[in-house]
C-alpha angles and dihedrals in degrees: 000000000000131000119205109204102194122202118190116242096189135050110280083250084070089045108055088053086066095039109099087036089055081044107057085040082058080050097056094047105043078055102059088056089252105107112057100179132000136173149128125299106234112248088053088247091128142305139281120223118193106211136205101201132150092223147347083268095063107042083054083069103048091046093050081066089058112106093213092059102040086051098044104250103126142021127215136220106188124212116206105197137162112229105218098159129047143185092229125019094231088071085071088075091067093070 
């Protein structure tokens, strides 16, 4: 499990050009079974992305898609963790 912790890099004004594209890439994705949550830091300073991804390898090429990062709106510092306690035993299935 990988968490991608996402800093902006431009103005909001920036950002928000860029939003629905980075949205409907969260879409694809959440569809494909490998996000499992998203959403914005508060303060607005960038995003978190909780990830289900076999390896490091593999979550690089899934945030090279993302349109933030192709145009240079965020940057990314990625978290690799290994979930061993949950709120609800049925989350254990993500892994």
């Amino acid at each position: 499990m990988f968490i991608a912790i996402l800093i902006y890099k431009k103005p909001l004004s920036e950002v928000d050009k860029y939003l629905q594209a980075h949205r409907d890439y969260l879409a694809e994705h959440y569809a494909d079974g490998v996000f499992i949550a998203s959403g914005p830091q508060n303060p607005r300073i960038g995003g978190v992305i909780m990830i289900k991804a076999t390896d490091r390898e593999a979550v690089n090429a899934i945030i090279s898609q993302d349109p933030f990062n192709i145009n240079g709106i965020a940057g990314y510092q990625i978290v690799e963790f290994t979930p061993t306690m949950f709120c609800d035993e049925s989350l254990q299935t993500l892994l």
